[in-house]
One Martini backbone bead per residue (centre of mass of N, CA, C, O) as a GRO file, in nm:
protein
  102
    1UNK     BB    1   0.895  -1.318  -0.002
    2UNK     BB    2   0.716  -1.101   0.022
    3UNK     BB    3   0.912  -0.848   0.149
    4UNK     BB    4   1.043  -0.865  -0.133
    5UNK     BB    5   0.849  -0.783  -0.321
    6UNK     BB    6   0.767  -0.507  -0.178
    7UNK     BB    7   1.032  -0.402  -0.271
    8UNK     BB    8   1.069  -0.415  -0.566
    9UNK     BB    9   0.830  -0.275  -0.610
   10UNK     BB   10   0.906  -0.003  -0.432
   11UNK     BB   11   1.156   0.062  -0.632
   12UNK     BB   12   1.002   0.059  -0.931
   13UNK     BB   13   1.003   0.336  -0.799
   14UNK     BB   14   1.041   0.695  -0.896
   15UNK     BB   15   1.141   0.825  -0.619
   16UNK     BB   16   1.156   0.646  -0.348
   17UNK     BB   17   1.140   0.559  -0.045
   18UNK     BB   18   1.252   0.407   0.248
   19UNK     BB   19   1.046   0.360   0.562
   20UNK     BB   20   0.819   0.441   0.791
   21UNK     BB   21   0.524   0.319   0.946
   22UNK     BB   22   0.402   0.237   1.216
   23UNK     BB   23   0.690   0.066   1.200
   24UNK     BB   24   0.681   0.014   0.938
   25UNK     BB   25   0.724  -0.065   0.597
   26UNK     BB   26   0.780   0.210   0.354
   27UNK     BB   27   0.679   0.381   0.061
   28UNK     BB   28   0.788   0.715  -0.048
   29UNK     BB   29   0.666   1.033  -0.122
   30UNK     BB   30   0.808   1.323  -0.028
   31UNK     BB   31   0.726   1.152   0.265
   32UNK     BB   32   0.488   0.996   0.144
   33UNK     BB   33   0.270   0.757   0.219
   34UNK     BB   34   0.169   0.456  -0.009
   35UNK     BB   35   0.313   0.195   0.066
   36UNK     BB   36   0.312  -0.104   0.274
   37UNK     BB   37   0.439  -0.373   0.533
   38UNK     BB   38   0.201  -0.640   0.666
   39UNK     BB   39   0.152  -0.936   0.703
   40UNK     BB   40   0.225  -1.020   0.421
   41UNK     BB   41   0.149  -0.754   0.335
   42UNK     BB   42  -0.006  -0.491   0.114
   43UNK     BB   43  -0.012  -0.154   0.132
   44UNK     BB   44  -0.216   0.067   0.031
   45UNK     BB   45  -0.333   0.441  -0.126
   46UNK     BB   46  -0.671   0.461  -0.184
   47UNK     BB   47  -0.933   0.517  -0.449
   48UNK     BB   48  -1.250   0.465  -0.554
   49UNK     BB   49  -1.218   0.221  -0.780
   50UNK     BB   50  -0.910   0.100  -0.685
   51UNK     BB   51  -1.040   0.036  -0.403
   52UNK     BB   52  -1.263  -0.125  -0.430
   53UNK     BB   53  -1.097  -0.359  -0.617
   54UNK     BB   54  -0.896  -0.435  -0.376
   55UNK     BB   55  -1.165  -0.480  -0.127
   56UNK     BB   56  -1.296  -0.728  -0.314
   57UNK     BB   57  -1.081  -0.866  -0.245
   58UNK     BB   58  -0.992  -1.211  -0.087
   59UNK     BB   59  -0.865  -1.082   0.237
   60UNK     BB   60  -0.934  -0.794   0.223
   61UNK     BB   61  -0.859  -0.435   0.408
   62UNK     BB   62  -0.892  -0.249   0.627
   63UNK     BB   63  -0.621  -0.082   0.777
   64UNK     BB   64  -0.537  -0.182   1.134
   65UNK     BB   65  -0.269  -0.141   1.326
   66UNK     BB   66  -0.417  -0.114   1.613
   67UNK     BB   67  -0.636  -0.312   1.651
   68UNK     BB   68  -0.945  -0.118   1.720
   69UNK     BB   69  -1.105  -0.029   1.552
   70UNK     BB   70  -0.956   0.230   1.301
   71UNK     BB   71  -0.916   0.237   1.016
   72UNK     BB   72  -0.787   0.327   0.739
   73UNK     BB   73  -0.973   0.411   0.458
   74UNK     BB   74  -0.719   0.460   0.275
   75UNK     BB   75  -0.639   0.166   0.310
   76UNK     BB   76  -0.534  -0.133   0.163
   77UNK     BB   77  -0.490  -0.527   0.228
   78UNK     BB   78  -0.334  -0.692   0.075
   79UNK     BB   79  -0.238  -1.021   0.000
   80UNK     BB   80  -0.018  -1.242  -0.122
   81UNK     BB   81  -0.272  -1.395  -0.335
   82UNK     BB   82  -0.245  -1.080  -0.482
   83UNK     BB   83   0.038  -1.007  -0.574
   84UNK     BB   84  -0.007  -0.953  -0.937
   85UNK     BB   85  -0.173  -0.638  -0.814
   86UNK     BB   86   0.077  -0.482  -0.671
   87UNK     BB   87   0.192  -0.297  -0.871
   88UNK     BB   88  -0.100  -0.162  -0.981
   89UNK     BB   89  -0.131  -0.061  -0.686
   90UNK     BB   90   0.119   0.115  -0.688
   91UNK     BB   91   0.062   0.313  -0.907
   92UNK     BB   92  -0.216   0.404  -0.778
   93UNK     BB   93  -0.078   0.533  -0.505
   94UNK     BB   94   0.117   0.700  -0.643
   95UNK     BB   95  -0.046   0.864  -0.762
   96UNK     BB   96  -0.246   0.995  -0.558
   97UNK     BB   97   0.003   1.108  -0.388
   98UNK     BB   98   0.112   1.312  -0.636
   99UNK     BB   99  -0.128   1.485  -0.621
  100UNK     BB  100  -0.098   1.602  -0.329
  101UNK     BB  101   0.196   1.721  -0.377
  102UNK     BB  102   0.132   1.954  -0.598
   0.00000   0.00000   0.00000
């Protein structure tokens, strides 16, 4: 069930591809990965104010796919018992890789 909504949520991105992070299922802009599916979560890259309101849910945390304790900062992942937030943390991780690559 998570995966499948993980893939719909990226699909519902325009020009988004399915590739690999890590191993990982992820969805790329431009070759760049935006959202990203671990352990029943997804995984954002965000920054600012949308990094923290991701963070700030209750069971959420920065991505550390090495499990070394070496989280990659800008990347945070929700749980999917905040599923509904799915959505718009992906439009705001896609606003931000497409910031990058212009």
């Amino acid at each position: 069930m998570e995966e499948e909504m993980f893939k719909e949520v990226g699909k519902s991105v325009v020009g988004a591809a399915l590739g690999n992070l890590f191993g990982k299922p992820c969805f790329k802009i431009e070759g760049k990965a935006f959202v990203c599916y671990y352990e029943k979560c997804m995984v954002f890259k965000l920054f600012g104010d949308i990094h923290q309101q991701a963070l700030s849910l209750i069971d959420s945390k920065l991505f550390d796919p090495s499990k070394k304790g070496r989280p990659m900062k800008e990347w945070v992942q929700v749980s999917y018992q905040h599923h509904q937030r799915w959505l718009d943390f992906t439009k705001e991780a896609e606003r931000y890789v497409r910031s990058m690559t212009n």
